[in-house]
C-alpha positions in Angstrom: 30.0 183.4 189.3 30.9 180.6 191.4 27.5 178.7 191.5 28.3 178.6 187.3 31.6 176.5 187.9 30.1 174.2 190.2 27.6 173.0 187.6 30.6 173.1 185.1 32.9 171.4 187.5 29.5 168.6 187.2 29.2 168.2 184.0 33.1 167.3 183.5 32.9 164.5 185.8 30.0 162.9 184.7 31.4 163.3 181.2 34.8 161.4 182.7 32.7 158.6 183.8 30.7 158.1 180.8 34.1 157.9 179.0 35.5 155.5 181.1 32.8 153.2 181.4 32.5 153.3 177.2 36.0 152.0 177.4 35.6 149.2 179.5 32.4 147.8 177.4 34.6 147.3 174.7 36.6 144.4 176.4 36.4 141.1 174.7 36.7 137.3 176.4 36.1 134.1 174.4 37.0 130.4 174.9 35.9 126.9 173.2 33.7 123.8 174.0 32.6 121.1 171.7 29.4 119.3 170.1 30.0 115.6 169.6 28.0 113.0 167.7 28.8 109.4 167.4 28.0 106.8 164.7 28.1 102.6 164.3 27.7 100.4 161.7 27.8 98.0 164.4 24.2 96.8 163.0 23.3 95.0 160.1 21.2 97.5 157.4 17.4 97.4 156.9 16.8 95.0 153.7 14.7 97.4 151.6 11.3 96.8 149.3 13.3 97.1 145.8 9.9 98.4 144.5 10.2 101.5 146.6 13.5 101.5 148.7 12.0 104.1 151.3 10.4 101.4 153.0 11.4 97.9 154.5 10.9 94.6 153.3 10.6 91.3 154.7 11.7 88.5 151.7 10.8 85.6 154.4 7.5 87.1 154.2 7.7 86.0 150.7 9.4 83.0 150.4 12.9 84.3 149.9 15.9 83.1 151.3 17.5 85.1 154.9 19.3 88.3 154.8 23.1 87.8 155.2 23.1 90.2 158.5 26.4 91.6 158.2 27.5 94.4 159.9 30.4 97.0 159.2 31.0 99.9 156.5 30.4 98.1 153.7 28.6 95.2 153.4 26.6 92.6 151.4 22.7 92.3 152.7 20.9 90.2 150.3 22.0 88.1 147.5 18.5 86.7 145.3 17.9 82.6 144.6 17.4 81.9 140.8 14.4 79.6 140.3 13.8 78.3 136.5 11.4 75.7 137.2 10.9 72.2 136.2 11.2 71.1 132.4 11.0 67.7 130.7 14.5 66.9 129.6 15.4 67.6 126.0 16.8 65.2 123.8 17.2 66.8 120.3 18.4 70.3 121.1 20.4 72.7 124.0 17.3 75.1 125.4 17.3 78.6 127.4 15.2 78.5 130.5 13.9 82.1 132.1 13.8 82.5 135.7 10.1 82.5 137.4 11.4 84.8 140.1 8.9 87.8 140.6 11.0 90.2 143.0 14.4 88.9 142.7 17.0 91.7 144.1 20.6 92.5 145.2 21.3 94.9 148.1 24.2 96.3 149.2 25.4 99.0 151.4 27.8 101.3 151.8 28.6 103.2 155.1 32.5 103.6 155.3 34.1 107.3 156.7 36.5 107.1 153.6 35.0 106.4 149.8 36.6 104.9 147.6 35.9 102.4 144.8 34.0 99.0 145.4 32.8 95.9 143.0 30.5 93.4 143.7 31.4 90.0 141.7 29.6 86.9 141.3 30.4 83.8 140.5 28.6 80.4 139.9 29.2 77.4 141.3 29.2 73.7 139.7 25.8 72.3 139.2 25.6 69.3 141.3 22.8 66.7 140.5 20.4 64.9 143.6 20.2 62.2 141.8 24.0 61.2 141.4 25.5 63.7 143.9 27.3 64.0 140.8 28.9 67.6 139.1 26.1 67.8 136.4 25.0 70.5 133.5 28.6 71.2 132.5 28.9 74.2 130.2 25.6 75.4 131.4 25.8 79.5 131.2 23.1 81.8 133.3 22.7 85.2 132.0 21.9 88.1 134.5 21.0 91.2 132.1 21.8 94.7 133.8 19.0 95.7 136.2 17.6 98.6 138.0 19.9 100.5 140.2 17.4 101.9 143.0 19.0 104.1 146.6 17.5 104.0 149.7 17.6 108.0 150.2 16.8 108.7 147.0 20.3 109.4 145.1 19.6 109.8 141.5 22.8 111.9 140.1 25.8 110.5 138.6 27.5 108.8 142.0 25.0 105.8 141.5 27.0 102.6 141.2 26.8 101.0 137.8 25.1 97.4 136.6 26.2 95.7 133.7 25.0 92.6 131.7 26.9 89.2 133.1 27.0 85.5 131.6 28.1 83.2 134.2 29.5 79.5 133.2 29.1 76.8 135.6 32.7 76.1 137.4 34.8 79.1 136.2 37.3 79.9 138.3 37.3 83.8 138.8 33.7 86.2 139.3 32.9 88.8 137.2 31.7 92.0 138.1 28.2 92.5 138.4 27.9 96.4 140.1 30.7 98.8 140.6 31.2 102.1 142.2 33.9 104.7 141.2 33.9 106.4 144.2 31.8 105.1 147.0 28.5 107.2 147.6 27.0 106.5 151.3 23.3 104.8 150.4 21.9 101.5 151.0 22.1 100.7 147.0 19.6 97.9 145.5 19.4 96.5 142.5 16.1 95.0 140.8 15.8 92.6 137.9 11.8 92.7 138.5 9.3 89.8 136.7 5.9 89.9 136.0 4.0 91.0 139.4 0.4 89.9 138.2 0.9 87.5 135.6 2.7 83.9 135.2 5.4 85.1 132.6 8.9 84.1 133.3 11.4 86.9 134.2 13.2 88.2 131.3 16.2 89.5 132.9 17.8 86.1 134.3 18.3 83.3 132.1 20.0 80.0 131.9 21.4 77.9 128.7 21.9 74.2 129.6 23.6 72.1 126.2 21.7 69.3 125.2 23.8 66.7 126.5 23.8 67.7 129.8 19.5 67.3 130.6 19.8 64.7 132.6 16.7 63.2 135.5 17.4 64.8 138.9 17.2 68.6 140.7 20.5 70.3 139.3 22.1 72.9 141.7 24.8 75.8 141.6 26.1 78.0 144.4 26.0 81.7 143.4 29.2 83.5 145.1 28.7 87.1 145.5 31.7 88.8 146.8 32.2 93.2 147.3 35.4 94.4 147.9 36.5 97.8 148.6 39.1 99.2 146.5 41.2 101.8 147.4 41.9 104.3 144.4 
């Protein structure tokens, strides 16, 4: 009878000290640390090929003017030259000259923390003769038809910024807006007016009307001011 409580009394205390090691198992202890990641825009963006934004381009390679370099959230990269050639002056009537620019391309880029709405404006200059050093081809208009809105990661919903058609008179006073965003959309953002690649046909997009009076002997050039701004909404 006594060798039965013995195992009893056994049991019962290994029992007790299951129990009280369950209990302490279910204590809990937490605390917090951090992952941290850093960004700049403290260089200027990559100028892109506007025939397939994915890679980089070089337009020194081919005969384009410099990059602007600028660094920051949002920021102006390349702004295209408008060549239309050389044409015997006209004597009898006003006449509309196409640009002979193959790849000619805007690029801008947007990398700001907060969006918001930006615009890029241009604005044209006075023509200024070589000849005279005179202000020449008054009343001279280039048209810059809406082009091909292209992003360098691929963006293709509605958060694209928007192009419109522009005419541009010599001297005015104020830009008009060339490509707008409603709300910002991080990309580097191009847009292509492309000519013709293979062939010798002028570019269709970009035009320039010069009034008859005005065709005077000499090189006639206009400073294009292109100008983003962010907007806040």
């Amino acid at each position: 009878m006594r060798k039965k409580l013995a195992v009893t009394s056994v049991l019962m205390s290994v029992a007790l000290l299951l129990g009280t090691t369950s209990v302490f198992a279910a204590t809990t202890s937490t605390g917090n640390s951090q992952a941290t990641i850093t960004f700049t825009t403290d260089k200027a963006p990559v100028i892109v090929d506007p025939d397939d934004p994915t890679k980089p381009y070089d337009p020194i390679k081919d005969g384009a003017i410099t990059p602007t370099n600028q660094t920051g959230p949002l920021t102006l990269d390349y702004a295209p030259n408008f060549n239309f050639g050389s044409h015997e002056a006209l004597a009898t009537n006003s006449a509309v000259y196409q640009a002979l620019n193959k790849k000619p391309f805007l690029q801008v880029t947007d990398r700001r923390a907060l969006r918001s709405k930006w615009d890029m404006k241009v604005k044209l200059g006075k023509f200024i003769n070589s000849e005279t050093s005179n202000e020449s081809l008054s009343g001279a208009k280039l048209s810059i038809s809406s082009g091909i809105v292209k992003s360098a990661i691929g963006l293709t919903d509605g958060s694209a910024p928007t192009t419109q058609n522009v005419q541009l008179t010599a001297g005015a006073a104020s830009g008009t807006t060339i490509l707008s965003s409603a709300a910002g959309t991080f990309s580097t953002w191009v847009v292509y007016w492309p000519g013709d690649l293979v062939g010798q046909a002028p570019n269709t997009y970009i035009s320039l009307d010069v009034p008859i009076n005005t065709q005077v002997k000499g090189t006639h050039t206009a400073t294009l001011e292109w100008t983003i701004s962010d907007v806040v909404n």
